[in-house]
Backbone as ProteinMPNN parsed JSONL, in Angstrom:
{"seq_chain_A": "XXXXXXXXXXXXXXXXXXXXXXXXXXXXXXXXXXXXXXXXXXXXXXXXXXXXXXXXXXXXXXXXXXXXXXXXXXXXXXXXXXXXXXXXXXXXXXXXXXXXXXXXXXXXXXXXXXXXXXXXXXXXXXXXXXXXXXXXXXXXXXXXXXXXXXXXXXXXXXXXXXXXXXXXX", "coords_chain_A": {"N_chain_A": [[0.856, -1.172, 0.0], [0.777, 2.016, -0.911], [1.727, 5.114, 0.483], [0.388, 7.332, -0.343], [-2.352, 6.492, -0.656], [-2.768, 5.148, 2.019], [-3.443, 7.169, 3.362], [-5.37, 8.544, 2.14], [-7.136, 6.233, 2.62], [-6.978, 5.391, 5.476], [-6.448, 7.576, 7.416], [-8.564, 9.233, 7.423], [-10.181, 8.393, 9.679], [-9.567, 8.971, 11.615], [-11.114, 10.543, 13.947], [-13.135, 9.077, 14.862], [-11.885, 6.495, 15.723], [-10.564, 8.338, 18.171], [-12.798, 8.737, 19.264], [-13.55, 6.251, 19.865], [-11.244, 5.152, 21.324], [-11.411, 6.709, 23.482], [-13.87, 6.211, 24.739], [-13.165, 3.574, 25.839], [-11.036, 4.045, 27.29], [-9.914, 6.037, 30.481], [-8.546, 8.382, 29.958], [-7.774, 11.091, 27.699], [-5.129, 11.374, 26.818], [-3.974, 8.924, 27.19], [-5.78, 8.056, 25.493], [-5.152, 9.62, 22.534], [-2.444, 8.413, 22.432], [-2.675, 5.693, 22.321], [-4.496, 5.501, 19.906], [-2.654, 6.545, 18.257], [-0.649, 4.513, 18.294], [-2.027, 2.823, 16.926], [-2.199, 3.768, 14.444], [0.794, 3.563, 14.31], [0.576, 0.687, 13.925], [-0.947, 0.132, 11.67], [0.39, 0.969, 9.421], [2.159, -0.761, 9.758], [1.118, -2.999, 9.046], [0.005, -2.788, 6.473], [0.531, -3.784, 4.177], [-0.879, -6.345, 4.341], [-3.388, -5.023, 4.872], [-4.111, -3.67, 2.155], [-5.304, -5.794, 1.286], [-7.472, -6.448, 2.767], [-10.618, -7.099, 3.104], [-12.379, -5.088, 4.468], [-11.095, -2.563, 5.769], [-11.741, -0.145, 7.369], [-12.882, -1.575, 9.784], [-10.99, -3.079, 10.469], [-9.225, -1.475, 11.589], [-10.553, -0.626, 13.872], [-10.619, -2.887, 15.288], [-7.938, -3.57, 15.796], [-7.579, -1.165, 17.218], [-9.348, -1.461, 19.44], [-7.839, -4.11, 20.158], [-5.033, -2.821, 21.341], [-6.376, -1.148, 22.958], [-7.272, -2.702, 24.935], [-5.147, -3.823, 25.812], [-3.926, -1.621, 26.926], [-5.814, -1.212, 29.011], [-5.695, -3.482, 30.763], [-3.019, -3.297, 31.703], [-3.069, -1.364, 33.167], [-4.773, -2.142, 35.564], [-2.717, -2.93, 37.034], [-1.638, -0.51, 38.389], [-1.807, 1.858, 40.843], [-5.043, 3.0, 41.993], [-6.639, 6.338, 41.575], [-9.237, 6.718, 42.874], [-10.389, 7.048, 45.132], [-9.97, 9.971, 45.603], [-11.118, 11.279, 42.899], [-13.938, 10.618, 44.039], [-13.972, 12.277, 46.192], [-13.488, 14.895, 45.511], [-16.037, 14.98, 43.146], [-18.09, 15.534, 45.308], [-19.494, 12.963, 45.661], [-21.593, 10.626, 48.078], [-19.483, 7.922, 49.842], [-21.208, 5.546, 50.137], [-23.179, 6.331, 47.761], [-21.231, 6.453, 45.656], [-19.413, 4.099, 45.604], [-21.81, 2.018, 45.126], [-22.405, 2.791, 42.475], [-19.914, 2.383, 40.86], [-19.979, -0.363, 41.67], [-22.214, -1.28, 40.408], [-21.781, -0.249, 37.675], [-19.115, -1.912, 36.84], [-21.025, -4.257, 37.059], [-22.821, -3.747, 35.453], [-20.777, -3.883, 32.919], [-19.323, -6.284, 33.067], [-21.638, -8.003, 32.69], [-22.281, -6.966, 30.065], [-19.728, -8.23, 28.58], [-20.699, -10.774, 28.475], [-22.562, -11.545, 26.481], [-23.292, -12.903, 23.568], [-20.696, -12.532, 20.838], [-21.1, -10.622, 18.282], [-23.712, -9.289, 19.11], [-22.554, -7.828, 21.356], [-20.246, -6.109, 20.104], [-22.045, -5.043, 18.715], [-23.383, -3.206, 20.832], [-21.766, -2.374, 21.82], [-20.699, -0.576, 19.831], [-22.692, 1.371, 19.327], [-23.842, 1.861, 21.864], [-21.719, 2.738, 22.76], [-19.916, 3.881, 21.519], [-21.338, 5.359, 19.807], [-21.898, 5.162, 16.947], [-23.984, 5.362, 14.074], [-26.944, 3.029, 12.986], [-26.199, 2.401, 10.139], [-24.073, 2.735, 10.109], [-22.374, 0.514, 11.548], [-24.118, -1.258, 10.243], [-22.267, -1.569, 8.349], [-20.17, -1.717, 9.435], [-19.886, -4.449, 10.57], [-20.916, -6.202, 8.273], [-23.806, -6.283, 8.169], [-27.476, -6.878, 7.877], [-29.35, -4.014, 7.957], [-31.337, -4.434, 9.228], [-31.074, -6.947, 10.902], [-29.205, -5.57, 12.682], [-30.796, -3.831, 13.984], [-32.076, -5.539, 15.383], [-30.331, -7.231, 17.07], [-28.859, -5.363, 18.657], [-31.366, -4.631, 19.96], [-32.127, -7.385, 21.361], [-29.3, -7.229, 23.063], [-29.733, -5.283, 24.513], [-31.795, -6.103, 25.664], [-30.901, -8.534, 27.142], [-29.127, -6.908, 28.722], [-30.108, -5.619, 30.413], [-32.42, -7.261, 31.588], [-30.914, -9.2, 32.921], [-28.885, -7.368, 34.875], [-31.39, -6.64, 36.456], [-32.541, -8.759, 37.655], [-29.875, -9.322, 39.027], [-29.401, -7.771, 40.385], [-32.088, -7.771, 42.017], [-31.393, -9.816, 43.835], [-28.722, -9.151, 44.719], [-30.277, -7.373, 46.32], [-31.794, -8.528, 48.198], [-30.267, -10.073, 49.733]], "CA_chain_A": [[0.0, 0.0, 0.0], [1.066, 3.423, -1.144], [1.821, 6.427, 1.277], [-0.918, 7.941, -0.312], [-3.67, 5.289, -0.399], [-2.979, 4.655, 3.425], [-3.634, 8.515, 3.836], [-7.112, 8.364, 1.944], [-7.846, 5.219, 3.527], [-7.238, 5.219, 6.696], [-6.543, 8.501, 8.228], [-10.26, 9.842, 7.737], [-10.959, 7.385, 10.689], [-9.088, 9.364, 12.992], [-11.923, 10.994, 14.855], [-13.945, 7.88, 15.392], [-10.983, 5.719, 16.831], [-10.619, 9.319, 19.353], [-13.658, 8.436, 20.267], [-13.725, 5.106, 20.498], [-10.186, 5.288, 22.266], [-12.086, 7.924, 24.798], [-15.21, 5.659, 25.336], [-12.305, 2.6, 26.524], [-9.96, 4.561, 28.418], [-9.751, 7.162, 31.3], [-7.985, 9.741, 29.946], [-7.472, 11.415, 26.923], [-3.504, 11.494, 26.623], [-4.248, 7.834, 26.939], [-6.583, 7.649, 23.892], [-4.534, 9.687, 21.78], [-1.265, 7.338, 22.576], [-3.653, 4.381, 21.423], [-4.71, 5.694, 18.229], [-1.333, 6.555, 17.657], [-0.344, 2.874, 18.272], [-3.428, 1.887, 16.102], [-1.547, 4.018, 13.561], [1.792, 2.676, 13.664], [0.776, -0.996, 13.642], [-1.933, -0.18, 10.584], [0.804, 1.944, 8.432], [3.625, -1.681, 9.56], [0.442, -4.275, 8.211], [-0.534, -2.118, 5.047], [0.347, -4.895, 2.856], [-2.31, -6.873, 4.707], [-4.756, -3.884, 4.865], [-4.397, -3.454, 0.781], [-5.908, -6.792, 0.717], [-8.422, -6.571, 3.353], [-12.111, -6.498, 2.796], [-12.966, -3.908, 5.771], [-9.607, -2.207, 6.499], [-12.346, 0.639, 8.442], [-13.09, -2.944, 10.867], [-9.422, -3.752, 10.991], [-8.89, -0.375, 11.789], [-11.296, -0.406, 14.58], [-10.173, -4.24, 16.141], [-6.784, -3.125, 16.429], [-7.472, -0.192, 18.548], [-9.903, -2.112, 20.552], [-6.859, -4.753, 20.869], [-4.406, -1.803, 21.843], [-7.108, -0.4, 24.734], [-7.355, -3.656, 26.059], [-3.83, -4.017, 26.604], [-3.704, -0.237, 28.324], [-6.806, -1.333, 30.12], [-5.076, -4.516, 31.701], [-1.545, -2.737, 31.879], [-3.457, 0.036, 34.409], [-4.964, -2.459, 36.535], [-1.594, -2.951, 38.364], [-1.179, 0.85, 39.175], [-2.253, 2.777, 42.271], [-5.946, 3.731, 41.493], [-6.747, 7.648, 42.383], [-10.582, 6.736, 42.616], [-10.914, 8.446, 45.929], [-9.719, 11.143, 45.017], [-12.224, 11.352, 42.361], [-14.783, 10.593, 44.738], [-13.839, 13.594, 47.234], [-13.998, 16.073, 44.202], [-17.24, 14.842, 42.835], [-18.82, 15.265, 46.244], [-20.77, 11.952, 46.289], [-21.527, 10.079, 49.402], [-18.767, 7.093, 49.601], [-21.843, 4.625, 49.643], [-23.57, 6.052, 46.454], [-20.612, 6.403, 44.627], [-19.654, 2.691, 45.492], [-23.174, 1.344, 44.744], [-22.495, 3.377, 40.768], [-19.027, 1.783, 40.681], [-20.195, -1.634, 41.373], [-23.318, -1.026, 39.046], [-21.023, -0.49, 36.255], [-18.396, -3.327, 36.906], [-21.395, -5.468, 37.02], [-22.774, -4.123, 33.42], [-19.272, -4.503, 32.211], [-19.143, -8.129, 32.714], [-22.827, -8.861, 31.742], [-21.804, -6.913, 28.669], [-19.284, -9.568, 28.291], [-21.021, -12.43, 28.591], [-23.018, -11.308, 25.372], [-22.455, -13.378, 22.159], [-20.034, -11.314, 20.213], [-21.685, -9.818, 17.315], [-24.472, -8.694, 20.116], [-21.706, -6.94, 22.276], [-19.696, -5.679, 19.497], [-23.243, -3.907, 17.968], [-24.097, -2.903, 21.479], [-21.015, -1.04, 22.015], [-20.514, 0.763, 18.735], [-24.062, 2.161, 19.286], [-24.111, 2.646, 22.648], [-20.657, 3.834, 23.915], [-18.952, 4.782, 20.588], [-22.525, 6.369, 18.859], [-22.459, 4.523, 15.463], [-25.322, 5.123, 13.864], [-27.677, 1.804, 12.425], [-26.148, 2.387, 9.094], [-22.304, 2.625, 9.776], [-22.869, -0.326, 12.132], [-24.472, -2.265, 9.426], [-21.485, -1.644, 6.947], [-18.619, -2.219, 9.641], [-20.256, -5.803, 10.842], [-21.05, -6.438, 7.027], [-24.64, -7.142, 8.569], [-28.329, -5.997, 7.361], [-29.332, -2.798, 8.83], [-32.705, -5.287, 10.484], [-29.951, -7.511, 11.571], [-28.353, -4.92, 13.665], [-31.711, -3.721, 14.938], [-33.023, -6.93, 16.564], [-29.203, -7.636, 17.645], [-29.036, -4.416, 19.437], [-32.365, -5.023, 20.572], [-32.217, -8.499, 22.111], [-28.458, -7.252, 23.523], [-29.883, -4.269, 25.271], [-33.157, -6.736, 26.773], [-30.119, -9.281, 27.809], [-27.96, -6.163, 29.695], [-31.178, -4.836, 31.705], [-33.14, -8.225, 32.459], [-29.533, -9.991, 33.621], [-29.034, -6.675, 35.602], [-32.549, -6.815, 37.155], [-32.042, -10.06, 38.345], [-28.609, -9.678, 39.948], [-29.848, -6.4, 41.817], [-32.71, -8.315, 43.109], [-30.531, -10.611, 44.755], [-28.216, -8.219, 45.736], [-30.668, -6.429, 47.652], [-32.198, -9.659, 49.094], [-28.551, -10.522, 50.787]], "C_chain_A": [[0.903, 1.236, 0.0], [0.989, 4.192, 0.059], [0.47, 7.287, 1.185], [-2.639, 7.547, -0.157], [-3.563, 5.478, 0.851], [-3.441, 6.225, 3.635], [-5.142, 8.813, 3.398], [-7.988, 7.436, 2.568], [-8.059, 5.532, 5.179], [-7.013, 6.504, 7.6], [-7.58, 9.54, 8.415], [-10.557, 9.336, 8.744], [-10.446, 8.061, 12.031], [-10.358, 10.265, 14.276], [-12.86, 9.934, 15.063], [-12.953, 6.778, 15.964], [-10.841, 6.845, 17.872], [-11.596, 8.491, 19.9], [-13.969, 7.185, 20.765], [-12.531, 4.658, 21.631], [-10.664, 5.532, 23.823], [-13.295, 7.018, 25.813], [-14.457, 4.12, 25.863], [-11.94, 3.284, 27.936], [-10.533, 5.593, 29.176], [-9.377, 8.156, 31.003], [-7.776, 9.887, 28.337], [-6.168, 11.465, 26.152], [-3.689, 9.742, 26.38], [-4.72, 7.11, 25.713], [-6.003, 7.876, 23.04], [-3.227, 8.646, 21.538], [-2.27, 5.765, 21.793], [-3.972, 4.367, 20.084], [-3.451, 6.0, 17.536], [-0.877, 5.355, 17.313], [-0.795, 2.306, 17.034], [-2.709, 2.395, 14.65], [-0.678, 3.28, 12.343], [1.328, 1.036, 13.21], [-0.002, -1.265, 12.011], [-0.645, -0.005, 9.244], [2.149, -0.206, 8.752], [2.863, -3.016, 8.674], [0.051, -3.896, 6.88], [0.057, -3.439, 3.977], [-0.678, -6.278, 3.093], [-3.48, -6.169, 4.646], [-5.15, -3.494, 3.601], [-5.526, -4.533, 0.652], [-7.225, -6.792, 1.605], [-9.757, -6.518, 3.167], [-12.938, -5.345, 3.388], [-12.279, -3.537, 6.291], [-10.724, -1.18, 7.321], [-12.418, -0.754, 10.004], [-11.76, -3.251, 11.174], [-8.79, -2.713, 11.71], [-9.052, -0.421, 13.718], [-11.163, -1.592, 15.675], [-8.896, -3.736, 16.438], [-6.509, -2.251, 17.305], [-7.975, -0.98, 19.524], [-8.778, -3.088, 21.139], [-5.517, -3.419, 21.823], [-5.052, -1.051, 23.094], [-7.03, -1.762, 25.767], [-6.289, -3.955, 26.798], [-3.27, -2.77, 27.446], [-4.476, -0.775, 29.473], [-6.137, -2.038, 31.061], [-3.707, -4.336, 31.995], [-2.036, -2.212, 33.607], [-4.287, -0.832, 35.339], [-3.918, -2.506, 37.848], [-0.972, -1.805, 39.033], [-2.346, 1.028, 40.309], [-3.78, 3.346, 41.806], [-6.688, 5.388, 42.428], [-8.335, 7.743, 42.912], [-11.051, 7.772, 44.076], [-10.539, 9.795, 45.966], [-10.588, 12.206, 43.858], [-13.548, 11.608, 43.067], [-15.116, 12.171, 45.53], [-14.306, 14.727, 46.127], [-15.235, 16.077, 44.091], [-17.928, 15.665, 43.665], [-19.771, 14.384, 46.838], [-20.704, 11.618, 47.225], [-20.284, 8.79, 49.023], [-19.99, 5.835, 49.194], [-22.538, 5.161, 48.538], [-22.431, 5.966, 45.232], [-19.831, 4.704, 44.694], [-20.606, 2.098, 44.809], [-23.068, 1.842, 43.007], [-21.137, 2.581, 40.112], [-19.317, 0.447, 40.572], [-21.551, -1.653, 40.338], [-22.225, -0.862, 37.588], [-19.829, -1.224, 36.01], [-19.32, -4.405, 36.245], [-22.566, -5.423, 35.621], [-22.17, -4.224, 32.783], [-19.324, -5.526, 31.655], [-20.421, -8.551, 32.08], [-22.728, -8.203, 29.73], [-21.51, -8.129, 27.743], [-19.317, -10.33, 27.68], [-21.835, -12.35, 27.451], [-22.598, -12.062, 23.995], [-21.954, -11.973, 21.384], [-20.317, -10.601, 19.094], [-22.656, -9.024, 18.52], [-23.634, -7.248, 20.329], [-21.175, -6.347, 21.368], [-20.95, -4.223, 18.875], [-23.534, -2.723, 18.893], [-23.185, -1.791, 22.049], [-20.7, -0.423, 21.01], [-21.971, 1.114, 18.407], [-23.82, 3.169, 20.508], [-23.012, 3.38, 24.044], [-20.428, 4.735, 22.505], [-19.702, 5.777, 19.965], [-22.394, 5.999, 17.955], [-23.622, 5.077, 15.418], [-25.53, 3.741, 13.038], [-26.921, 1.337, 11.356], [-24.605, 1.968, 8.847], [-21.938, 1.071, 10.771], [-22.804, -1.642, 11.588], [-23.073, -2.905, 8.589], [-20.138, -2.239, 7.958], [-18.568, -3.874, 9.854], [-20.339, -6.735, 9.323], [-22.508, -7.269, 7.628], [-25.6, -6.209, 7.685], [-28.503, -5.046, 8.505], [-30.506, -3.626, 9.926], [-31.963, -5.997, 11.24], [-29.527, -6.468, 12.923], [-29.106, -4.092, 14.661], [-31.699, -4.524, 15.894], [-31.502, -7.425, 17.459], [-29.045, -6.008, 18.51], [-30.31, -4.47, 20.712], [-32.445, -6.105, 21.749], [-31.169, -8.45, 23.272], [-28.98, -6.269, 24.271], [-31.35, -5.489, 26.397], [-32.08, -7.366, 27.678], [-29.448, -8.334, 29.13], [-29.25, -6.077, 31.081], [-31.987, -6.083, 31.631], [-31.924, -8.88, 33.572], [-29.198, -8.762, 34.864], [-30.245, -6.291, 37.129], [-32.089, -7.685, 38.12], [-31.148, -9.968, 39.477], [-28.776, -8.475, 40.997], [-30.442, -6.95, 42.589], [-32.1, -9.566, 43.701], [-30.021, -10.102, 45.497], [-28.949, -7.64, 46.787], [-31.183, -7.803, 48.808], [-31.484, -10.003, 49.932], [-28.553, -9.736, 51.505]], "O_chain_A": [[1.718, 1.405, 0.907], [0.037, 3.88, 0.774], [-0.25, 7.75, 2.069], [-3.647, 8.11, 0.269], [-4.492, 6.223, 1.162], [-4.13, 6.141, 4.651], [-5.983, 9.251, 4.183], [-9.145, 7.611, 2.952], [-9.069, 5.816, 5.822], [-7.524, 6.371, 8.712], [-7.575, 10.451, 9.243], [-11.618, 9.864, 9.079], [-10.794, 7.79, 13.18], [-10.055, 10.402, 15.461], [-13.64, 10.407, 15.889], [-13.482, 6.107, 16.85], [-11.045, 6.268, 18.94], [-11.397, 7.679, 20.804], [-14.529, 6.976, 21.841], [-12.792, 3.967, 22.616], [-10.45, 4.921, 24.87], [-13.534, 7.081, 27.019], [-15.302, 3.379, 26.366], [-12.331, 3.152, 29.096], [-11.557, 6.129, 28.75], [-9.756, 9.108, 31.684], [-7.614, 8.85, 27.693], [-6.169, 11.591, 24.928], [-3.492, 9.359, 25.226], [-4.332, 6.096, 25.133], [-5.843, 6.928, 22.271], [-3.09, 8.129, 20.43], [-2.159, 5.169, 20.722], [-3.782, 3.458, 19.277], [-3.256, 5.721, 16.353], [-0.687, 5.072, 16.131], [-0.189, 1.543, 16.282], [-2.619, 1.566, 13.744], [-0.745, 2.861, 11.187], [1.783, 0.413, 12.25], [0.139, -2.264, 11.307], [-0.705, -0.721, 8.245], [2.79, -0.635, 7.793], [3.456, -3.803, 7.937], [-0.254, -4.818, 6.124], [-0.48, -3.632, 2.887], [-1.107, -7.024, 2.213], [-4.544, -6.724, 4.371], [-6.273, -3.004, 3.49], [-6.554, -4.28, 0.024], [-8.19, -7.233, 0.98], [-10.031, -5.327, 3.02], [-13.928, -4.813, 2.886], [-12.302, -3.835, 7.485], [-10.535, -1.536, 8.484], [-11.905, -0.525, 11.1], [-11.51, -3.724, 12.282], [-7.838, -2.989, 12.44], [-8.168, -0.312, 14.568], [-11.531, -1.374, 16.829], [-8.795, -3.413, 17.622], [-5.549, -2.292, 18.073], [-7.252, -1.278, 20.475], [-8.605, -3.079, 22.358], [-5.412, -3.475, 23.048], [-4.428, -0.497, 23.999], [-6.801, -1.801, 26.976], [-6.262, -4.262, 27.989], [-2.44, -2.823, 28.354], [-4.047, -0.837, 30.626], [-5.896, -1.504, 32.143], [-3.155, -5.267, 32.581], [-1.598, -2.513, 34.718], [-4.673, -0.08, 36.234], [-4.091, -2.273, 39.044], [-0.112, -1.858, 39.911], [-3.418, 0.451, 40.492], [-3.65, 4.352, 41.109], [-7.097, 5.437, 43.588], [-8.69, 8.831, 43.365], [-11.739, 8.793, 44.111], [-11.196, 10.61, 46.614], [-10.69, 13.433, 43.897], [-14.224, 12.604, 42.806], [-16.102, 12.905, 45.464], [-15.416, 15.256, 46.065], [-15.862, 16.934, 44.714], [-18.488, 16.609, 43.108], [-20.516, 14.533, 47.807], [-19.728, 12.086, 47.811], [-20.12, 8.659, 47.81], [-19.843, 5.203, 48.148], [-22.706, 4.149, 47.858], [-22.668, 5.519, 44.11], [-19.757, 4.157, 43.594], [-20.248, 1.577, 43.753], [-23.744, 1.145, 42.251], [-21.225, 2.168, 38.956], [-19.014, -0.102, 39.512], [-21.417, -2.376, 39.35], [-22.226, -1.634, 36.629], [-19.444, -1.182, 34.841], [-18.98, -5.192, 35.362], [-23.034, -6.367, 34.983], [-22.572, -4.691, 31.717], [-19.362, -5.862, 30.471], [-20.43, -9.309, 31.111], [-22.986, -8.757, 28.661], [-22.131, -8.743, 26.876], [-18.631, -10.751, 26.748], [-21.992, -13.534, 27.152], [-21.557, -11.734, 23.425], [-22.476, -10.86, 21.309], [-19.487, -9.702, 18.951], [-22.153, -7.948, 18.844], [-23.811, -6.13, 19.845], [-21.694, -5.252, 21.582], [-20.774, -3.017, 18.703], [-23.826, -1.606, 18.468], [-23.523, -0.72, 22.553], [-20.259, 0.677, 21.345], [-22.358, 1.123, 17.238], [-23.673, 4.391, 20.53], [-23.101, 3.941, 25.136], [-20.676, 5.935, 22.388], [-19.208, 6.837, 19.579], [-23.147, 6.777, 17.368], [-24.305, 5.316, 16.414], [-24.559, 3.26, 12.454], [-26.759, 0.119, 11.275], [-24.064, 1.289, 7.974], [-20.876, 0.587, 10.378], [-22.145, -2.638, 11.886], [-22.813, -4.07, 8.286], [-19.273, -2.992, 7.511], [-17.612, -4.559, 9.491], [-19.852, -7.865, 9.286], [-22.559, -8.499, 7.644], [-25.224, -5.251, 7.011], [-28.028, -5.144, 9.636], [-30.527, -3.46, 11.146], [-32.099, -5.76, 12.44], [-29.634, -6.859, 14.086], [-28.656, -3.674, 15.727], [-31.376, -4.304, 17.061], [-31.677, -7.996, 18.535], [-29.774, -6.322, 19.451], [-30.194, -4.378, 21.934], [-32.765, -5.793, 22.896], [-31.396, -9.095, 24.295], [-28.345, -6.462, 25.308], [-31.578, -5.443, 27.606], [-32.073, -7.003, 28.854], [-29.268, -8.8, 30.256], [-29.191, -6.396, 32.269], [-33.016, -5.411, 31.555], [-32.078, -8.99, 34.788], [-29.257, -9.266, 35.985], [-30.025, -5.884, 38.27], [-31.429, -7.453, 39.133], [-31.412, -10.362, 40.612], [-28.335, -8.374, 42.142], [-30.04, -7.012, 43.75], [-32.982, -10.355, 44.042], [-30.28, -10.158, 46.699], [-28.503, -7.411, 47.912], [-30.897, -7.881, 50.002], [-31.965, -10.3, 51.026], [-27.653, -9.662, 52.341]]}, "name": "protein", "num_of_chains": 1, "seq": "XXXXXXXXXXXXXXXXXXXXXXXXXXXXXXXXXXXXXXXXXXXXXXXXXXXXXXXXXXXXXXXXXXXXXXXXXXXXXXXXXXXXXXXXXXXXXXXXXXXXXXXXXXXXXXXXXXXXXXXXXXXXXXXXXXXXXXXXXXXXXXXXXXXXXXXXXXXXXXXXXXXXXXXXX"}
């Protein structure tokens, strides 16, 4: 792949890996360093990405692989969360009770077959719309309804559930 091809191709994408960077990570300096990454590694495979059928999707897996490995890097640091907390001004128990609330849609995320989860977060962290969605999955646009659909009933019934337990304990 040409210098210039990779520059029509793939560097229009740079404000939708930001944001998808942004909607992974904590910090912004963070995101940019990622998409940078997502960069170099696209501009060292370009003779795989000429051939690709969905270099925008290859684009878009490779960052996601690149956050995951910040994500699980930054578990083993010092986390500033109370610190956060104090700022905010929440109470320590509601801002716990919002912390473990979103750990525990994290994981039911997860547990989502992966076309589901994949639809459910480039809607509803990254903002896809239906259409760009359709084209990065290579699905129909009804497809990506009812899979959105069924993945959003799965997050909030599985959620239900595990609250009313929780509170029962």
């Amino acid at each position: 792949m040409e210098l210039e091809r990779f520059k029509t191709m793939v560097m229009p994408l740079r404000e939708k890996l930001q944001n998808f960077a942004r909607s992974m990570l904590t910090n912004d300096i963070d995101a940019e360093d990622a998409v940078q990454e997502t960069y170099l590694r696209l501009w060292n495979a370009r003779s795989q990405l000429n051939d690709h059928p969905n270099p925008h999707g290859f684009a878009m897996q490779t960052l996601k692989n690149i956050c995951i490995d910040k994500i699980r890097s930054s578990k083993h640091q010092i986390s500033l969360d109370n610190v956060n907390m104090a700022e905010s001004g929440i109470d320590p128990y509601t801002y716990t009770e919002e912390a473990d609330s979103a750990q525990i849609i994290r994981k039911i995320i997860d547990t989502l077959p992966e076309l589901q989860r994949k639809i459910m977060l480039m809607r509803d962290v990254e903002g896809y719309e239906l259409n760009e969605i359709a084209d990065i999955t290579g699905s129909d646009i009804g497809a990506v309804r009812v899979n959105l659909s069924r993945a959003r009933k799965k997050v909030r019934d599985t959620y239900i559930s595990i609250s009313q337990i929780r509170h029962k304990a």
